[in-house]
N, C-alpha and C positions, 0 to 999 in steps of 0.2 A: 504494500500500500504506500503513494508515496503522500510523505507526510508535508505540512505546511512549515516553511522555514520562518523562525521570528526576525523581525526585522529590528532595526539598529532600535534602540531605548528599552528594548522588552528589558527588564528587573532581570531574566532568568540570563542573561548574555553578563551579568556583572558580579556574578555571585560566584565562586567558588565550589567545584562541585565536589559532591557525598562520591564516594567510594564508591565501587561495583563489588559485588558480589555473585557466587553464584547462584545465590537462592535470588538474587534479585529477578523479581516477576514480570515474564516475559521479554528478558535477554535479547534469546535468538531471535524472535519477531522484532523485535526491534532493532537488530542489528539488519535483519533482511530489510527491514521497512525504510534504514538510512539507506543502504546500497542502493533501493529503486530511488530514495529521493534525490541522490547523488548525482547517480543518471540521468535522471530526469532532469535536471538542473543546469547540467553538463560541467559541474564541478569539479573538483579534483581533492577535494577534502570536505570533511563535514564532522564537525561536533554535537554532541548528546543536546549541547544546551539549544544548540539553533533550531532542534525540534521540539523546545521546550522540555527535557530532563535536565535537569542536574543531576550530572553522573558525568565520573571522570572514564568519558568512552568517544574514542574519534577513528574517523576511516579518513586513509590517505589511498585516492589512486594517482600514482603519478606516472605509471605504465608510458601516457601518449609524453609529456615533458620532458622525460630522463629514458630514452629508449636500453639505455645498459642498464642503467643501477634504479628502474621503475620495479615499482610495487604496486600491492592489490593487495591491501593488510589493517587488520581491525586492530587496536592499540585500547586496552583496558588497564586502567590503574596508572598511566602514566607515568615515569616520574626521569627526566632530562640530568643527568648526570654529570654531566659534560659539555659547555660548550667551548668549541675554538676560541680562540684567540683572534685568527683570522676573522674579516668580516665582510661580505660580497651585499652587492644593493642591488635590488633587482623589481619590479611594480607587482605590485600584491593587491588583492581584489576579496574582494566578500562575500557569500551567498547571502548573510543578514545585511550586507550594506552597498545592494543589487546600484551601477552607474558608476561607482566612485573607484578609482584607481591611483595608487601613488606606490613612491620608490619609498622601501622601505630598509635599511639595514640591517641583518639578520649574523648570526654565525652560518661560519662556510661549511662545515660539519657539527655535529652532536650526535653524544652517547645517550641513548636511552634505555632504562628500564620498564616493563612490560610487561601484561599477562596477555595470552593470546585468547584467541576466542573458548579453548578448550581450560583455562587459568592454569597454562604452563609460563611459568617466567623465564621471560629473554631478558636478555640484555644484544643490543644490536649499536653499531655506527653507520651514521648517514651522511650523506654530505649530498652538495650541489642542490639541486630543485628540490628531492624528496628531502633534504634537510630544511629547509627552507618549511616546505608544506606541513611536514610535524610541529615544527615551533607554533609556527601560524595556529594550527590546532589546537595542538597544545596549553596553549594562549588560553580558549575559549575554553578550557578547562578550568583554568585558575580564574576566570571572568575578566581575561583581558581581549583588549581589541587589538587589531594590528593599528588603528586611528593612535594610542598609545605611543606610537614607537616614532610616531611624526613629531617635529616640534610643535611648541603652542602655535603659533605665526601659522603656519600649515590648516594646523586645525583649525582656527579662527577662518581662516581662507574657505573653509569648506562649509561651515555654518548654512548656509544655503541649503546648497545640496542635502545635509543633512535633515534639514527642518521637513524637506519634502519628503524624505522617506519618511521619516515620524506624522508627518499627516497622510501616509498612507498614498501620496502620489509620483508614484512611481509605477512601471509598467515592467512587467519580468513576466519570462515563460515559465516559470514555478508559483507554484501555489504561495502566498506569503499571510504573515499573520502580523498583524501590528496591534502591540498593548495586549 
């Protein structure tokens, strides 16, 4: 089923999320339900919260971006161990903040720790795009935005644009939910 993505102001995009478990109710439907919304959206990453859970649970597909070192991989319990030193800039986009693109500076690789969809724990290193894509994610776990990572000046600059997502005017081939 694919789900409605919240858009920029929802409360559930700023908070912090609860932990996964495996008793937690209705998982795998909901891990199938991100993947069609992903799709559907033609994203390349998608966080628990942007379909309203809080729950520290995100899908990276970076398969078409990084044709060597692309993934197709669920990431539960998150926790970033690692990042470079190095730091690459590259335009980063939102499915909750559908229109708006900017450069954003990221690490050029990180280590992460993991439990996969079965709560086998990895530990894995990424670098390039899918490095890039997990932060990003990742982000939306801890209740941050990639807007965050811009200076103020930047974000003032975008005020506009922003206000119109928040009044719900904007136009996207995904279903979207505001408030």
């Amino acid at each position: 089923m694919i789900l409605p993505i919240v858009a920029y102001s929802a409360a559930i995009l700023r908070i912090p999320c609860a932990p996964v478990t495996p008793e937690t109710p209705g998982l795998q439907k909901l891990i199938s339900n991100m993947w069609q919304t992903l799709e559907n959206a033609g994203g390349v990453g998608l966080a628990a919260p942007q379909v309203n859970r809080s729950l520290r649970l995100f899908l990276v597909d970076s398969t078409q971006a990084d044709e060597h070192n692309g993934i197709h991989q669920v990431f539960i319990n998150g926790h970033i161990l690692n990042y470079s030193t190095d730091t690459c800039i590259d335009t980063e986009g939102c499915l909750s903040i559908p229109g708006i693109w900017e450069e954003v500076v990221r690490a050029c690789s990180i280590t992460i720790q993991y439990q996969d969809e079965n709560f086998n724990t990895q530990t894995q290193t990424f670098s390039g795009p899918t490095a890039r894509m997990i932060q990003h994610e990742y982000d939306h776990t801890l209740g941050k935005l990639y807007l965050d990572h811009l200076s103020p000046l930047r974000r003032r600059l975008l005020q506009r644009k922003l206000q119109a997502i928040i009044k719900g005017k904007v136009s996207g081939k995904y279903p979207m939910r505001f408030k």
